[in-house]
C-alpha positions in Angstrom: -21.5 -129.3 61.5 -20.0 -127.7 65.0 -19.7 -124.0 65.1 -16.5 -122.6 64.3 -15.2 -121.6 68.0 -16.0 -125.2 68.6 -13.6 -126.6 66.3 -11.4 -123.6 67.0 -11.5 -124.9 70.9 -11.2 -128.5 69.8 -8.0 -128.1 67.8 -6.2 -125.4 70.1 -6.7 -128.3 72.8 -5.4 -131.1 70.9 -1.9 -128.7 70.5 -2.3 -127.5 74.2 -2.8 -131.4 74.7 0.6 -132.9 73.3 2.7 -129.4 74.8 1.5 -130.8 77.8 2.5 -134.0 77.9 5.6 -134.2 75.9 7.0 -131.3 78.1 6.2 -133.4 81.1 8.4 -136.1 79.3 10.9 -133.9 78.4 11.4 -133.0 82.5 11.2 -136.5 83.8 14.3 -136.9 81.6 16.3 -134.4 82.5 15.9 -134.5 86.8 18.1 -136.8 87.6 15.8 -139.5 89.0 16.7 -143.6 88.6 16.4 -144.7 85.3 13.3 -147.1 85.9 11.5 -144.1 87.1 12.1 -142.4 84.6 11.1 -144.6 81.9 8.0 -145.8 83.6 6.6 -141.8 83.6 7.3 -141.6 80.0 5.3 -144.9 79.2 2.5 -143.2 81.6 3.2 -140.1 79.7 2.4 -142.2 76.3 -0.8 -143.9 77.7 -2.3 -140.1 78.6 -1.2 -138.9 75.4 -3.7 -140.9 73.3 -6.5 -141.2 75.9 -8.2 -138.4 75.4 -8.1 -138.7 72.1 -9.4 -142.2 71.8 -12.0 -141.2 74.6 -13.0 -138.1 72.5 -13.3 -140.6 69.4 -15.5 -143.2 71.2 -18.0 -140.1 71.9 -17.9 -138.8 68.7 -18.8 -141.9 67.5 -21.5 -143.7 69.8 -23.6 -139.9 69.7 -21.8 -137.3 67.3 -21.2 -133.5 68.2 -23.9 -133.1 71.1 -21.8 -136.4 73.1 -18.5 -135.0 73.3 -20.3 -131.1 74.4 -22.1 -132.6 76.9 -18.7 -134.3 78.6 -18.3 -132.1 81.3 -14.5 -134.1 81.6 -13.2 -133.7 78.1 -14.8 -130.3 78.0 -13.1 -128.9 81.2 -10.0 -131.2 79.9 -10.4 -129.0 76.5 -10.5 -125.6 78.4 -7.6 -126.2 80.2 -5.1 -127.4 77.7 -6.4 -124.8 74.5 -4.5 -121.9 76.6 -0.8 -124.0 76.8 -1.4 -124.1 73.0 -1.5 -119.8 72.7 1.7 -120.4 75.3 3.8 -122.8 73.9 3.2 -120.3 70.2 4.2 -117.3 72.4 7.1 -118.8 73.8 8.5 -120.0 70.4 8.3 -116.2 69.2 9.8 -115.1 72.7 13.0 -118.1 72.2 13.4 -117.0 68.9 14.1 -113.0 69.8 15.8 -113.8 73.1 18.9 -112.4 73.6 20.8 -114.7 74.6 20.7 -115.9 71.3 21.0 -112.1 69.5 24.0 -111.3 71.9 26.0 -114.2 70.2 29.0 -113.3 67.9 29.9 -116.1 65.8 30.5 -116.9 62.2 30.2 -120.9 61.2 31.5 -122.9 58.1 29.8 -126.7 57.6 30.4 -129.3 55.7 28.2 -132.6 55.8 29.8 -136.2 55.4 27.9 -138.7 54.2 29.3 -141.8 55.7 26.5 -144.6 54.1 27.5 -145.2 50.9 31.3 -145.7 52.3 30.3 -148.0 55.0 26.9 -149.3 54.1 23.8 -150.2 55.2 25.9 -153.3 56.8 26.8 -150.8 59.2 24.1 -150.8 61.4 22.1 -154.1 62.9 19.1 -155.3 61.5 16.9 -152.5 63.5 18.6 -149.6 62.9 19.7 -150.5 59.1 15.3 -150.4 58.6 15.5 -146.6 59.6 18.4 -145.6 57.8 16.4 -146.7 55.0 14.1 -144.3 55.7 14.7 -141.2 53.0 15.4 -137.9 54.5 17.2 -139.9 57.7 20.6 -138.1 58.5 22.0 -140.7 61.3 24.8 -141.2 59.3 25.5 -137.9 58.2 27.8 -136.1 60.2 28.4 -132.7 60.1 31.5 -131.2 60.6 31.2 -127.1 62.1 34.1 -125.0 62.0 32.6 -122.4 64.3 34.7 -118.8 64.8 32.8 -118.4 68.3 33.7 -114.7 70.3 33.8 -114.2 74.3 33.6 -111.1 75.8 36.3 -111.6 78.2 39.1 -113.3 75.8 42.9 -112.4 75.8 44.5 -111.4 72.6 46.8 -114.6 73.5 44.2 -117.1 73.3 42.6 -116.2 70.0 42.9 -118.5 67.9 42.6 -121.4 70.2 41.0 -124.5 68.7 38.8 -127.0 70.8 37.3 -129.8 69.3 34.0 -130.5 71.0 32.4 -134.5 70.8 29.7 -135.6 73.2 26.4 -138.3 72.6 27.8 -140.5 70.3 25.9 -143.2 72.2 28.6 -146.6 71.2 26.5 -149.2 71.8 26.7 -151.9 69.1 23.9 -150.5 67.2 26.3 -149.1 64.9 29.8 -150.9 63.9 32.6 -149.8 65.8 33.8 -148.1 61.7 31.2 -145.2 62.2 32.8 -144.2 65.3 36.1 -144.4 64.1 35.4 -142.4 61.2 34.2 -139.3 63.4 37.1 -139.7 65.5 39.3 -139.5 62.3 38.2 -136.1 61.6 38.2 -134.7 65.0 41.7 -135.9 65.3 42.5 -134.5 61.2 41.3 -131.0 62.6 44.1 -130.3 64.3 42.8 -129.1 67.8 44.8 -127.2 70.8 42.1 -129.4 73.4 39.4 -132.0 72.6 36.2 -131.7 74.5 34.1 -134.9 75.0 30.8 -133.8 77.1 29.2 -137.2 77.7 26.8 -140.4 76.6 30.1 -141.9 75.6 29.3 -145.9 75.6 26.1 -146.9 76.1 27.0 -150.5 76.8 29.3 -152.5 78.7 30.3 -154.9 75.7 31.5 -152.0 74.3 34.2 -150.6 76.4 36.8 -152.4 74.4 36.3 -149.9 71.3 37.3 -147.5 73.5 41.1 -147.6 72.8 40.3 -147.8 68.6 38.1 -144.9 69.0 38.4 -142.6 71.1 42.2 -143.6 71.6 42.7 -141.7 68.0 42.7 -138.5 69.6 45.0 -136.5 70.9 45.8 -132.8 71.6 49.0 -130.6 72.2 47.0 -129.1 75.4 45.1 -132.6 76.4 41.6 -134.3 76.2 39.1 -133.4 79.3 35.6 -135.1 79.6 32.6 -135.7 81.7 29.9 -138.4 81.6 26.3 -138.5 81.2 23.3 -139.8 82.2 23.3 -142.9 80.0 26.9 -143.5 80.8 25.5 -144.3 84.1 23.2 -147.1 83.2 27.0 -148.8 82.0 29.6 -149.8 83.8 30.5 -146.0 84.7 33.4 -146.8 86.3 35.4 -149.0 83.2 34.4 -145.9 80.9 36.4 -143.6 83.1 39.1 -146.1 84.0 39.6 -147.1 80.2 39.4 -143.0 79.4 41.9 -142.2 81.9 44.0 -145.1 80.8 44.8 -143.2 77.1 45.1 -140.1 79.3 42.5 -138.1 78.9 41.3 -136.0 82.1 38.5 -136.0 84.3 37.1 -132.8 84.9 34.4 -133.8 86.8 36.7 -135.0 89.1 39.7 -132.6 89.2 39.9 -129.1 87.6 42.5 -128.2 85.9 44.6 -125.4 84.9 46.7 -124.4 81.7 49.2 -122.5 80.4 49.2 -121.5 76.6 51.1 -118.5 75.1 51.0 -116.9 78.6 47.6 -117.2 79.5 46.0 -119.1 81.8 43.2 -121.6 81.5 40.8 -123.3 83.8 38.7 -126.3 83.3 36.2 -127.7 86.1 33.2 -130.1 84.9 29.9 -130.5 85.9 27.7 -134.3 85.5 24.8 -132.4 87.5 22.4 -133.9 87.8 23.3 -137.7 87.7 26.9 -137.8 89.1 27.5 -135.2 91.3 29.3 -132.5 93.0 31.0 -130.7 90.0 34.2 -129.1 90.2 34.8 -125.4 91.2 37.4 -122.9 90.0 39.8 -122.0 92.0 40.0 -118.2 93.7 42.7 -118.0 91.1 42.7 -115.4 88.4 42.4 -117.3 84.5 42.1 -116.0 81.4 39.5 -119.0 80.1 37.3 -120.2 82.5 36.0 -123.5 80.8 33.0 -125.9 81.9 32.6 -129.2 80.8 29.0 -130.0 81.2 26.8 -132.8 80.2 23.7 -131.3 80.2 22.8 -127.7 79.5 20.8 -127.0 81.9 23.8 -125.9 83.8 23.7 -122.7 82.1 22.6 -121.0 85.1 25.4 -122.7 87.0 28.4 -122.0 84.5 27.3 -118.4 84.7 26.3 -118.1 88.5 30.8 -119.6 88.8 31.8 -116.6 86.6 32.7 -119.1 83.6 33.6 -118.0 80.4 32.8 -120.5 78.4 30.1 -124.0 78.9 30.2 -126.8 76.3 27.7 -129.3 76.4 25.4 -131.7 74.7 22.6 -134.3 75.5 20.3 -132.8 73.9 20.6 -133.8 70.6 19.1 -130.8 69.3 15.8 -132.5 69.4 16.9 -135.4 67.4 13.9 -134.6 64.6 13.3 -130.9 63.8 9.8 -129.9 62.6 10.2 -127.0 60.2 9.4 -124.1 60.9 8.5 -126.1 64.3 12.1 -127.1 65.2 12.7 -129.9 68.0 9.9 -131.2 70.2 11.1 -134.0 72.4 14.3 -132.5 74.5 15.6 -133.4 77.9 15.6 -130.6 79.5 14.1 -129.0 81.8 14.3 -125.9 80.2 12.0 -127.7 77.2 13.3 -126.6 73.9 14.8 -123.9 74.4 18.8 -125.3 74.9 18.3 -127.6 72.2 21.3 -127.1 70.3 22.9 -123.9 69.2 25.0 -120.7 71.4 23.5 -118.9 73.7 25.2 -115.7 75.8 24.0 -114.9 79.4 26.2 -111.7 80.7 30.1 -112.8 80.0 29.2 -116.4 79.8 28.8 -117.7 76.6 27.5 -121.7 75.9 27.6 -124.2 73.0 25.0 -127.0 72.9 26.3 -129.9 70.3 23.4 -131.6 68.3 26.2 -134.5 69.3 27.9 -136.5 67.0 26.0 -139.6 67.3 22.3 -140.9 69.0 20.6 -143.2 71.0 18.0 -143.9 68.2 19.1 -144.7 64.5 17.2 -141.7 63.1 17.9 -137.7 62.6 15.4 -135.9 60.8 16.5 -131.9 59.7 19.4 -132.5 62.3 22.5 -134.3 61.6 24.9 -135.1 63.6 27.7 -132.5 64.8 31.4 -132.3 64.6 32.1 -129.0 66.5 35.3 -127.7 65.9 35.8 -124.2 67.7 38.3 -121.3 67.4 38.0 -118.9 69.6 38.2 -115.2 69.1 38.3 -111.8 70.6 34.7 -109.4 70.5 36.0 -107.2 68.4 36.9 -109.7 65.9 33.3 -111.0 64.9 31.7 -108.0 65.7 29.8 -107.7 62.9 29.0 -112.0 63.1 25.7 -112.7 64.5 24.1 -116.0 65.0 23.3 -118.7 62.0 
């Protein structure tokens, strides 16, 4: 039997270990770099994932305890990677009490649709429809978030506005073009002043002609403004936004563009940083709203840096599976985990991240998809509202 700070060593490694290398994962995704490269760091990232394990097994097994403390390479390996273990706990405490999650004002009403036993298990091709028998897996469950969200800088005449915010729903023929419709149905029943779509729109080419019987069934008094993401690109970028602009939605990435409503003034530039690229700038123009359209959150700094007011993005998924009391692991960021999903305040700049309403992968484990449907109020209003 090892003595105990052995073990103690051994298992604060094999943490430090995967923080390691799924946090180098999670970065590769999120710079930018070509696909391919990408996606041949993250199979490299797989290979060193279970290496030292499997080395440290072989050990164990050809000469027991004594073997694996007399590798000087595992044990050096071990000493380096038990410390990111004592981190990555520390930094979980220190996301948790940040403040630009306690600084948040905002009160939130859900309600989860089951789509499955409407549409079946038919739905989905023969790959995906094995997941979504999997119990507990909440790919098909959307929910719909009526959040009451505050900004420090609001007019009296824009409370009350209503944006209905879509992004990562992914439309790739993995799912029939039904489940799209449906969440399209109840953005569009909700009733919102300006739809938001934030990117990872269709995910393959043979797609693009559900755009018109999806997204096509939505519509707004004050317009529909997206962006693209990074999986957009590996399609035929282009058709999306020539087939988007064709049922007159807006460009933002493109354009900015400014509003009117009830005598106040909004702006809305986007940002595709960092796969299409440059974003749009506000204008040295005065606004009431100052709105960003971003794919990826990681332009928090950016949106606040441009004096924005508000930044609505997605691609993270929320982490797609959520470990209680861990929460997400694998997100594309390079900010790790810590814009996952949720709101987040930095100064007068306040951001939503969207779990988005659909995925890449036919499987969501403690975090459905999300329908966000936003009103926006004065401080004062929610002042007593903190974050749920």
């Amino acid at each position: 039997m090892p003595p105990l700070p052995l073990l103690v060593l051994i298992g604060l490694a094999c943490i430090g270990h995967v923080v390691f290398w799924v946090g180098f994962v999670n970065r590769t995704h999120a710079c930018g770099w070509n696909h391919r490269v990408v996606d041949a760091l993250t199979a490299t990232s797989a290979v060193m994932l279970v290496a030292p394990p499997l080395a440290a097994a072989w050990l164990y097994w050809s000469g027991g305890w004594p073997a694996l403390q007399q590798s000087m390479l595992l044990s050096a390996y071990a000493w380096v990677m038990a410390p990111l273990a004592v981190f990555a706990a520390v930094h979980q405490v220190w996301l948790a009490v940040h403040p630009e999650r306690r600084t948040v004002h905002k009160q939130v009403q859900a309600k989860r649709l089951d789509f499955l036993p409407e549409l079946g298990l038919e739905i989905a091709r023969p790959v995906p429809r094995m997941f979504l028998r999997i119990p507990g897996n909440q790919a098909l469950q959307l929910s719909v978030e009526e959040m009451s969200l505050a900004l420090p800088r609001l007019p009296a005449g824009l409370a009350g506005l209503k944006i209905a915010l879509l992004a990562d729903l992914h439309i790739s023929g993995r799912f029939g073009v039904e489940l799209y419709k449906r969440a399209m149905d109840q953005a569009a029943a909700s009733r919102p002043d300006l739809v938001v779509l934030a990117g990872d729109l269709i995910e393959k080419d043979h797609c693009l002609p559900w755009v018109n019987e999806t997204y096509g069934k939505l519509s707004a008094p004050l317009g529909v403004y997206y962006v693209l993401g990074n999986h957009d690109k590996k399609a035929d970028h282009p058709g999306i936004r020539a087939a988007l602009d064709a049922l007159g939605f807006v460009d933002v990435s493109r354009q900015a563009v400014r509003l009117d409503h009830h005598g106040e003034s909004i702006e809305i530039v986007g940002n595709e940083l960092p796969w299409f690229g440059p974003p749009t700038t506000f204008s040295d123009q005065p606004a009431s709203l100052r709105l960003v359209v971003a794919h990826n959150p990681d332009q928090f700094g950016w949106a606040v840096a441009h004096d924005a007011d508000l930044i609505l993005a997605g691609h993270n998924h929320g982490g797609q599976v959520r470990f209680p009391p861990i929460g997400p692991v694998l997100t594309p960021s390079l900010h790790g985990t810590r814009y996952a999903c949720g709101t987040f305040r930095r100064g007068d700049t306040v951001m939503h991240v969207t779990r988005g309403a659909g995925s890449l992968a036919p499987f969501r484990f403690f975090c459905p998809p999300e329908l966000t449907l936003i009103t926006l109020q004065q401080q004062t209003s929610l002042s007593g509202a903190m974050p749920v």
